[in-house]
mmCIF file of the N, C-alpha and C atoms, coordinates in Angstrom:
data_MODEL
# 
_entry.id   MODEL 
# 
loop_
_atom_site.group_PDB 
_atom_site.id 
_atom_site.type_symbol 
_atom_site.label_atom_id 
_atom_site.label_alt_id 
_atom_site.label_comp_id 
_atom_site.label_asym_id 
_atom_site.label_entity_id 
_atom_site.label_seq_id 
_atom_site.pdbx_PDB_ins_code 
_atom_site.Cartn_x 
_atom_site.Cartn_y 
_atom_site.Cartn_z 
_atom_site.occupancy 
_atom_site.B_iso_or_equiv 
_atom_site.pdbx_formal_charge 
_atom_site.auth_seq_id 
_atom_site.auth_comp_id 
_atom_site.auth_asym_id 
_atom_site.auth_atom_id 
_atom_site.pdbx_PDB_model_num 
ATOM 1   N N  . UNK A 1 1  ? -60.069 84.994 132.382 1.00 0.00 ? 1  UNK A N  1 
ATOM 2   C CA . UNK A 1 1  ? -59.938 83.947 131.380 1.00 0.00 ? 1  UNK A CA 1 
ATOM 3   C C  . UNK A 1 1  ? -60.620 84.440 130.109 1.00 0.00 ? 1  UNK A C  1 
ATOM 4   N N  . UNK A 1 2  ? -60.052 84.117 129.202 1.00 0.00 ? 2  UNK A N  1 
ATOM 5   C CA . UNK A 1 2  ? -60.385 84.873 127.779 1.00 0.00 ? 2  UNK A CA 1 
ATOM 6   C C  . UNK A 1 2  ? -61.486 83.780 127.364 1.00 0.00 ? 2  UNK A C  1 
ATOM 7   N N  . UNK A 1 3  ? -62.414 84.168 126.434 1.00 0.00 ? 3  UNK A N  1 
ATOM 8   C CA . UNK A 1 3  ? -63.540 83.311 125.862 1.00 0.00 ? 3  UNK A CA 1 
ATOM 9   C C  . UNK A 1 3  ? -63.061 82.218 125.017 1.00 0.00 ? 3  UNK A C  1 
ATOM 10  N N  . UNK A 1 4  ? -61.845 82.041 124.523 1.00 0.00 ? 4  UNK A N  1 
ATOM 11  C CA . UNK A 1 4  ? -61.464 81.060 123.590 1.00 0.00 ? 4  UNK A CA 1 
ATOM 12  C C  . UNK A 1 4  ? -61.233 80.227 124.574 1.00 0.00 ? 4  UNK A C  1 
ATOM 13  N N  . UNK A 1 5  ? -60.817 80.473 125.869 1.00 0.00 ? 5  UNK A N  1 
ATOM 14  C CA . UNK A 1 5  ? -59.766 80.060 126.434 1.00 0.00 ? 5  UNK A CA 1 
ATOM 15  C C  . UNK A 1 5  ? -61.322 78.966 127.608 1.00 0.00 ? 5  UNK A C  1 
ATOM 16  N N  . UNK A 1 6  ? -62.425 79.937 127.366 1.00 0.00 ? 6  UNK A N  1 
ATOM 17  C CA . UNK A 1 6  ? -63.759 79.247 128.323 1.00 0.00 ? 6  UNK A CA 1 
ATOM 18  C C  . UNK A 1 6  ? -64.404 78.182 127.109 1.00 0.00 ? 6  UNK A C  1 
ATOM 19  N N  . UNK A 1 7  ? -63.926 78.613 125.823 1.00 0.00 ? 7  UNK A N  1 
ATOM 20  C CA . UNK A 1 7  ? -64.746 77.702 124.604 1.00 0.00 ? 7  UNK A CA 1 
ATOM 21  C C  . UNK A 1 7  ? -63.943 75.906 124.773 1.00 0.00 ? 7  UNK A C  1 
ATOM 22  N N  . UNK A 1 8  ? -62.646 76.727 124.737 1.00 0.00 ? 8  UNK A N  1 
ATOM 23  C CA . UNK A 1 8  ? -62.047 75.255 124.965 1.00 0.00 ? 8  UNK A CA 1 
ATOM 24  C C  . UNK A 1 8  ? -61.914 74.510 125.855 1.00 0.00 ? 8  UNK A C  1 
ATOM 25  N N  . UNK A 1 9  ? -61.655 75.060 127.012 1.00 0.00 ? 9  UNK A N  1 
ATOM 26  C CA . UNK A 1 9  ? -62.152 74.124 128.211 1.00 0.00 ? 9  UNK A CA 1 
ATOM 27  C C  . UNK A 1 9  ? -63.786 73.214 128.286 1.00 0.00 ? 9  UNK A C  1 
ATOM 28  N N  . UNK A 1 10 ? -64.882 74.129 127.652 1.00 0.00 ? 10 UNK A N  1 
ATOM 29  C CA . UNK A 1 10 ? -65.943 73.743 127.549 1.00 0.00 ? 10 UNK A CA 1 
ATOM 30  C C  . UNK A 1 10 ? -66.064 72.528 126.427 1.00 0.00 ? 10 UNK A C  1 
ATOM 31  N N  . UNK A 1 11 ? -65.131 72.869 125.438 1.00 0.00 ? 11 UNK A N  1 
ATOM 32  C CA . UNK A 1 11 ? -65.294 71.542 124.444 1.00 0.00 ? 11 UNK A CA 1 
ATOM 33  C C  . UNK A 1 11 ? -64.201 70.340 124.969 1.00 0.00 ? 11 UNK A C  1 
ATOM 34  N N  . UNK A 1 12 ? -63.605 70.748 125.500 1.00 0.00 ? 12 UNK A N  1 
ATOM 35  C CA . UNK A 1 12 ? -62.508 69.520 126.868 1.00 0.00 ? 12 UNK A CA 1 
ATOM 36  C C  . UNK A 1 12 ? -63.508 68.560 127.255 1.00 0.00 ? 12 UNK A C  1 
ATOM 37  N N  . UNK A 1 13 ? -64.059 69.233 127.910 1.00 0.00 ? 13 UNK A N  1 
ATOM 38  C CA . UNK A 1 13 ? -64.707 69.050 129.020 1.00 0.00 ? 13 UNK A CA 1 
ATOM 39  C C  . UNK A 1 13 ? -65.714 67.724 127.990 1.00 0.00 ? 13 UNK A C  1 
ATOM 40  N N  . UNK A 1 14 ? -66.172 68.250 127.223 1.00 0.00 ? 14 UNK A N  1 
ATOM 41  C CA . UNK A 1 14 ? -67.721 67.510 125.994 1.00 0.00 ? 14 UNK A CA 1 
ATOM 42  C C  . UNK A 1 14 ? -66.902 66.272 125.704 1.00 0.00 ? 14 UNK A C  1 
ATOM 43  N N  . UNK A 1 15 ? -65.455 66.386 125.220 1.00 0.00 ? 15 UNK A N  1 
ATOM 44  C CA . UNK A 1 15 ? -65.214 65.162 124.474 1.00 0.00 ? 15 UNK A CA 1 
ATOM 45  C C  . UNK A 1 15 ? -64.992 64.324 125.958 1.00 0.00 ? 15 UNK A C  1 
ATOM 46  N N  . UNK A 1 16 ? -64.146 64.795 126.481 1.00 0.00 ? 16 UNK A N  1 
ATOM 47  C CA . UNK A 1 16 ? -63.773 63.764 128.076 1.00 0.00 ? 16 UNK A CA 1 
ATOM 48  C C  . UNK A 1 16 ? -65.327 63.115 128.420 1.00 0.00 ? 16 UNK A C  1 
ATOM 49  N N  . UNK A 1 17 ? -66.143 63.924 128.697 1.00 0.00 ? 17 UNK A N  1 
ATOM 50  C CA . UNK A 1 17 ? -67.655 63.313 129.114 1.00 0.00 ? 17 UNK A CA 1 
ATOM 51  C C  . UNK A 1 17 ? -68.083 62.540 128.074 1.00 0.00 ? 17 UNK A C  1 
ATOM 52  N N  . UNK A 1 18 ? -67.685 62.512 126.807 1.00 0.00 ? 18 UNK A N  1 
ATOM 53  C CA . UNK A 1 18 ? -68.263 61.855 125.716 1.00 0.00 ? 18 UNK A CA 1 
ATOM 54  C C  . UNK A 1 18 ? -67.554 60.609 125.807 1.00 0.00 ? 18 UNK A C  1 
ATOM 55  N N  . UNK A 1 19 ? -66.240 60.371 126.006 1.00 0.00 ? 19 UNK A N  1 
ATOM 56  C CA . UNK A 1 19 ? -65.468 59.391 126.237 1.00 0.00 ? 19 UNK A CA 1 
ATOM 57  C C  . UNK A 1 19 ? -65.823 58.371 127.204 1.00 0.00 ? 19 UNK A C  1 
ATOM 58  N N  . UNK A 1 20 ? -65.726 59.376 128.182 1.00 0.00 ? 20 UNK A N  1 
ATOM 59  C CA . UNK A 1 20 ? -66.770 58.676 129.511 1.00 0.00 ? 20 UNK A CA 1 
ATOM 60  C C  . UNK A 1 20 ? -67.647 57.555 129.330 1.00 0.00 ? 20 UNK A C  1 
ATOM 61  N N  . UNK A 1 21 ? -68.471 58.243 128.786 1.00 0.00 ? 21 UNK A N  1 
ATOM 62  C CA . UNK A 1 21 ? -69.485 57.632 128.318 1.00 0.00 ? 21 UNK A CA 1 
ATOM 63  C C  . UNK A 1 21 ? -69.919 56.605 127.882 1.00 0.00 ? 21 UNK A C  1 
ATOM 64  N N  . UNK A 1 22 ? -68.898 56.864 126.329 1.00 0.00 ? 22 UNK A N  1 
ATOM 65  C CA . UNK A 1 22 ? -69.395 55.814 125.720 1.00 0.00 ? 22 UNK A CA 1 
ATOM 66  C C  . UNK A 1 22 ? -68.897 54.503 126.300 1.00 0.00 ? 22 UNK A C  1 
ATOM 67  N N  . UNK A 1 23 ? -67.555 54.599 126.922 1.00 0.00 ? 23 UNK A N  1 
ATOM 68  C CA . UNK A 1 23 ? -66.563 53.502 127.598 1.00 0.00 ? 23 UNK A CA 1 
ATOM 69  C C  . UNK A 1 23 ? -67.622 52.976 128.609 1.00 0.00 ? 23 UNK A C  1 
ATOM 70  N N  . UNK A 1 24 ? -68.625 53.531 129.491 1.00 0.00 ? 24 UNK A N  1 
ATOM 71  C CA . UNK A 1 24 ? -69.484 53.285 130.059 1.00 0.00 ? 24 UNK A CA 1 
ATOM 72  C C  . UNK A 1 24 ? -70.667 52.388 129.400 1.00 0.00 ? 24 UNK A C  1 
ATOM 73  N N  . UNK A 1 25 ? -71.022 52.557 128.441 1.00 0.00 ? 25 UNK A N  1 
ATOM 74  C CA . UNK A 1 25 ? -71.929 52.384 127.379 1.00 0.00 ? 25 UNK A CA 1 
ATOM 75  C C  . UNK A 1 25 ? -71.577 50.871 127.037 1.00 0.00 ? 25 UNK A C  1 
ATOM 76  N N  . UNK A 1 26 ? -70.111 51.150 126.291 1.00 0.00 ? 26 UNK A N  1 
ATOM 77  C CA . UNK A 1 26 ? -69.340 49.898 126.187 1.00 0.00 ? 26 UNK A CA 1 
ATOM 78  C C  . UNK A 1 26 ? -69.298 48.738 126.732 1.00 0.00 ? 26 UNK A C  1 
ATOM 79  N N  . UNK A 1 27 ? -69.216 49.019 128.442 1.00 0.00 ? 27 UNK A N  1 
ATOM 80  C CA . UNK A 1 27 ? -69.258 48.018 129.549 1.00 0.00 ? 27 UNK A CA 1 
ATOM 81  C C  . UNK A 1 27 ? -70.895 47.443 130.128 1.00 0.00 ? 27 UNK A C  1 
ATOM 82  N N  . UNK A 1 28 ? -71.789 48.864 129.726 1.00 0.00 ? 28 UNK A N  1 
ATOM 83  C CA . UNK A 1 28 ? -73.095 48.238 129.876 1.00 0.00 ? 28 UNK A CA 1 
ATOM 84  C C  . UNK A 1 28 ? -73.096 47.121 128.678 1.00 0.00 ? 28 UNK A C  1 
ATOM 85  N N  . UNK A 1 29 ? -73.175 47.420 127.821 1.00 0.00 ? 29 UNK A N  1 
ATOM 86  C CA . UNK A 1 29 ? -73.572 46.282 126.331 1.00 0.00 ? 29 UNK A CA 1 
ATOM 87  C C  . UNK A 1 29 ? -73.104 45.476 126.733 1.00 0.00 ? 29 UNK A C  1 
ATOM 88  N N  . UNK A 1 30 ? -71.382 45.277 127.195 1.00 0.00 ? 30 UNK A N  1 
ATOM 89  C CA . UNK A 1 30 ? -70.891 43.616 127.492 1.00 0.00 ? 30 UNK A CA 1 
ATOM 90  C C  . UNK A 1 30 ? -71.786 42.811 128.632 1.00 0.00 ? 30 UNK A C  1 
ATOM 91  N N  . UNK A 1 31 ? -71.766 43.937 129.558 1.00 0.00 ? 31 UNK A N  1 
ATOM 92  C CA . UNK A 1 31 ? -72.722 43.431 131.011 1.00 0.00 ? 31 UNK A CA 1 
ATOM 93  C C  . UNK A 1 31 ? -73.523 42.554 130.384 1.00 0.00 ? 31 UNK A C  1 
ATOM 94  N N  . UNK A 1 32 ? -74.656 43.243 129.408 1.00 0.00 ? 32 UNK A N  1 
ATOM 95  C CA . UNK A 1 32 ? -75.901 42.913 128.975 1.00 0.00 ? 32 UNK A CA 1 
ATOM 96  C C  . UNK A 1 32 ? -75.873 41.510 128.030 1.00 0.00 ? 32 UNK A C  1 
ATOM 97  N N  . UNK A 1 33 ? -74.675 42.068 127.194 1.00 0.00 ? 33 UNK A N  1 
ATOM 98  C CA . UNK A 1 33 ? -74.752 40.013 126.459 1.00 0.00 ? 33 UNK A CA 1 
ATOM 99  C C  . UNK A 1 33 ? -74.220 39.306 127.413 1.00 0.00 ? 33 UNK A C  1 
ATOM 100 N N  . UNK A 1 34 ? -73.111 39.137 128.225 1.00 0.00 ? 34 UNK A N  1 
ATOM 101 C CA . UNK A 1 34 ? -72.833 38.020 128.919 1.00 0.00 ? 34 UNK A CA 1 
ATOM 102 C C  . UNK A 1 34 ? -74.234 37.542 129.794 1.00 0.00 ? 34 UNK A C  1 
ATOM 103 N N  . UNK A 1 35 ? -74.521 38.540 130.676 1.00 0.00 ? 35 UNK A N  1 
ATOM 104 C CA . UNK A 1 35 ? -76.205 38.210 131.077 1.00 0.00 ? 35 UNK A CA 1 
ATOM 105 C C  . UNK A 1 35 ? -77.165 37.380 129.957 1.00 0.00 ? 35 UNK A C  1 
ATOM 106 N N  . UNK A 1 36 ? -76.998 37.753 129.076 1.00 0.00 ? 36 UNK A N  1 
ATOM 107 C CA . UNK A 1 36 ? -78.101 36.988 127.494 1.00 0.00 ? 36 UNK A CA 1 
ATOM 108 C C  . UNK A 1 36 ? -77.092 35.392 127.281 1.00 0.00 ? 36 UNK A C  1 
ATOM 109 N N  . UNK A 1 37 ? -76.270 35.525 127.632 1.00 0.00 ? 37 UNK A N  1 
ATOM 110 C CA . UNK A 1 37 ? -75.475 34.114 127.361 1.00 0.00 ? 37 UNK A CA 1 
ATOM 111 C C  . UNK A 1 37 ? -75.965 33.384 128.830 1.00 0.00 ? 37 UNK A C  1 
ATOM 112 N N  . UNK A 1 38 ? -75.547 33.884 129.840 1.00 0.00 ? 38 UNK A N  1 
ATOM 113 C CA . UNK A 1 38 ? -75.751 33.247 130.861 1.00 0.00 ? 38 UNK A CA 1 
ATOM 114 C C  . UNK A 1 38 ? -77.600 32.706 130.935 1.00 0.00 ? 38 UNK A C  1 
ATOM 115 N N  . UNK A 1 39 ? -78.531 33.499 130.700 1.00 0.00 ? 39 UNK A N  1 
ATOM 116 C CA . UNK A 1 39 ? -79.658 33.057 130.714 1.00 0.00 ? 39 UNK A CA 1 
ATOM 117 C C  . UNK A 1 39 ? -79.990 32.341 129.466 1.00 0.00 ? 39 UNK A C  1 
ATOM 118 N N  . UNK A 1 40 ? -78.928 32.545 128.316 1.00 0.00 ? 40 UNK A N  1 
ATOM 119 C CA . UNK A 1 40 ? -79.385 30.979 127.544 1.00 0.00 ? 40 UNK A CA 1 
ATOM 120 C C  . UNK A 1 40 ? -78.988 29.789 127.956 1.00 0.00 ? 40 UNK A C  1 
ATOM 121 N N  . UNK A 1 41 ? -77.528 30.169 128.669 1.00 0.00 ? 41 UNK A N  1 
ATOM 122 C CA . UNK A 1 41 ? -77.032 28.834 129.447 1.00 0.00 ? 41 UNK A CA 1 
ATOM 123 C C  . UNK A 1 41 ? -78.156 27.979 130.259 1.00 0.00 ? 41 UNK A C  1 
ATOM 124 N N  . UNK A 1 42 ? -78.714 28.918 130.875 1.00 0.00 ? 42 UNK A N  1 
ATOM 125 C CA . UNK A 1 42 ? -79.642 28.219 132.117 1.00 0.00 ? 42 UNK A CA 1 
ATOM 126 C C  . UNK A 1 42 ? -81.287 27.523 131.382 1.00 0.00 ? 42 UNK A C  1 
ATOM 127 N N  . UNK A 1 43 ? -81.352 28.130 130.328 1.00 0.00 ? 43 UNK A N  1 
ATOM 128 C CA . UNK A 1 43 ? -82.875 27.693 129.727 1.00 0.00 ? 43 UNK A CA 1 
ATOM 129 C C  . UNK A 1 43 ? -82.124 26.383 128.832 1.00 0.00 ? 43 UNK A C  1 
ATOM 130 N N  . UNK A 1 44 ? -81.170 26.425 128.001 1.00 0.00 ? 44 UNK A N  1 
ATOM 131 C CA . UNK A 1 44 ? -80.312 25.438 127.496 1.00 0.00 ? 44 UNK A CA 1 
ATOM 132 C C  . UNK A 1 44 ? -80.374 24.084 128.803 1.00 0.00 ? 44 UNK A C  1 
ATOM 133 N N  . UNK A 1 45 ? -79.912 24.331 129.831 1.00 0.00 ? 45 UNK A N  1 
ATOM 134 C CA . UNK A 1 45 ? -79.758 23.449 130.709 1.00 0.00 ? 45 UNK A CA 1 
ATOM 135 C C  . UNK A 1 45 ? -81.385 22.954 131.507 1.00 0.00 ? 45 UNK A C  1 
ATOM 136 N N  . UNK A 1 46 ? -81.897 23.850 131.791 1.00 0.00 ? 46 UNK A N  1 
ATOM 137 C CA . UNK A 1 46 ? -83.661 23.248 132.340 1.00 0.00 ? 46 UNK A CA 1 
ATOM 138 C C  . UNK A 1 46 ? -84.097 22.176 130.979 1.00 0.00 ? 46 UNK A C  1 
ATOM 139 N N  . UNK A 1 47 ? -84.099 22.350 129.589 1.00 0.00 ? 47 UNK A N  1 
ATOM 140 C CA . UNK A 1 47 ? -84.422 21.875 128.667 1.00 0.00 ? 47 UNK A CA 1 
ATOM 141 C C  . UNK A 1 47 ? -83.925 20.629 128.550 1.00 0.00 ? 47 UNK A C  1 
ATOM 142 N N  . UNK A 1 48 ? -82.400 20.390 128.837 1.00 0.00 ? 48 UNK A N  1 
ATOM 143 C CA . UNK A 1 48 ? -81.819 19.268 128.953 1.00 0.00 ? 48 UNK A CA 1 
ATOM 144 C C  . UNK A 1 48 ? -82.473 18.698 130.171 1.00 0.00 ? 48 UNK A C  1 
ATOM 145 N N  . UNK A 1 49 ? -82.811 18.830 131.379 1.00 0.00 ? 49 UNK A N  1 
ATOM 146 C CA . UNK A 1 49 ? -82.995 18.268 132.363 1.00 0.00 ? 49 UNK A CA 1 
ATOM 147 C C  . UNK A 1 49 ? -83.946 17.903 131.926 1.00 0.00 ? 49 UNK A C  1 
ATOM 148 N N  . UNK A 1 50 ? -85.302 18.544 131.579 1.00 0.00 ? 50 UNK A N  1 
ATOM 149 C CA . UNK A 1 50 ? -86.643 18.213 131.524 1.00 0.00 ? 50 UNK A CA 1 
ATOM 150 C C  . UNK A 1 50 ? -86.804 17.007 130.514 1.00 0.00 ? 50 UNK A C  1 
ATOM 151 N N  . UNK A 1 51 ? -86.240 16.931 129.566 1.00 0.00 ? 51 UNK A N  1 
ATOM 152 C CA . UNK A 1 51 ? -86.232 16.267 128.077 1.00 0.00 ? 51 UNK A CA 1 
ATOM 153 C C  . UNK A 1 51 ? -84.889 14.635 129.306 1.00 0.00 ? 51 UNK A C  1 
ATOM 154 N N  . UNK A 1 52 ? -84.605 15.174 130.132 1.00 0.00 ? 52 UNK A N  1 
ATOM 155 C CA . UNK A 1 52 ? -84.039 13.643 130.180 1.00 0.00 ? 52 UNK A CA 1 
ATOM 156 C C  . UNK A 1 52 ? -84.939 13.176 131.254 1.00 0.00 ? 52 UNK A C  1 
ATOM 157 N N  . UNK A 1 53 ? -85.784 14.047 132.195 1.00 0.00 ? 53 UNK A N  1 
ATOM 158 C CA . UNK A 1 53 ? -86.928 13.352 133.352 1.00 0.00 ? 53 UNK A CA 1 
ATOM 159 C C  . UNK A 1 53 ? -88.152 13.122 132.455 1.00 0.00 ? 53 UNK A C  1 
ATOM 160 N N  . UNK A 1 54 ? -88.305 13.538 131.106 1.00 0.00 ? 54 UNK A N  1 
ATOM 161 C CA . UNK A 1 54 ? -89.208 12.907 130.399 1.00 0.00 ? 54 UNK A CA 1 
ATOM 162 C C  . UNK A 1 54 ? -89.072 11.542 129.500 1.00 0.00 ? 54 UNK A C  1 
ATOM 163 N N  . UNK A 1 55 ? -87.850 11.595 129.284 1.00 0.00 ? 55 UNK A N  1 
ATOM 164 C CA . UNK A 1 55 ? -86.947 9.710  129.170 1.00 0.00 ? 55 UNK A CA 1 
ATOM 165 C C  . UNK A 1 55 ? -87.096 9.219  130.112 1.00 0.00 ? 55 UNK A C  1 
ATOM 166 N N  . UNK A 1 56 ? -86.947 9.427  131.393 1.00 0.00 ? 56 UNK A N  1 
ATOM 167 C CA . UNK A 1 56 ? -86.696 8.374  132.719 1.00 0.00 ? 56 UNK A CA 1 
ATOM 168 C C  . UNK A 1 56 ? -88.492 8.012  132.672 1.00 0.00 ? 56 UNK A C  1 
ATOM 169 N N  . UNK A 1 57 ? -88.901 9.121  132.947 1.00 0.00 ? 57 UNK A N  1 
ATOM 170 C CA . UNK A 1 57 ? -90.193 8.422  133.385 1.00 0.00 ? 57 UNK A CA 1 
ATOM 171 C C  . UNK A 1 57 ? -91.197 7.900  131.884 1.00 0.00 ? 57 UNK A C  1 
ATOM 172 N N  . UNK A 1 58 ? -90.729 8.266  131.177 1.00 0.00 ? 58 UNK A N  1 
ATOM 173 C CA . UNK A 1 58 ? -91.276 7.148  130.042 1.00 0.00 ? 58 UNK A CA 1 
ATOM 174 C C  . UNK A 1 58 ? -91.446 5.665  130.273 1.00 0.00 ? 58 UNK A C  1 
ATOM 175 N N  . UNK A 1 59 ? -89.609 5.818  130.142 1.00 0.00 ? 59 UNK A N  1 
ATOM 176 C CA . UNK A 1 59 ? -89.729 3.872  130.486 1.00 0.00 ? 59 UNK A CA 1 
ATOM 177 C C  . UNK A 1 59 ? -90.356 2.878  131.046 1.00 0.00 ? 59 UNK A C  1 
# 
């Protein structure tokens, strides 16, 4: 195999892994905000609960 022929496979190889990657990268970040939505959901919702068992037992 000729050296151009090992250069380019080797830079194949960089962008495919780079692609990889970032598409990987991509799917971590979404992972990570839907997780940040879901745990505002849940502090959003304790807040509501607490703020209405602090109405009930007011009265």
């Amino acid at each position: 195999m000729s050296l151009k022929a090992l250069i380019d496979l080797a830079n194949r190889q960089t962008v495919e892994d780079s692609r990889a990657r970032d598409r990987r990268n991509q799917d971590s970040y979404a992972r990570v905000k839907q997780y940040g939505k879901e745990v505002e959901q849940r502090i959003a919702s304790k807040a509501v609960s607490q703020e209405l068992l602090a109405r009930a037992c007011s009265l």
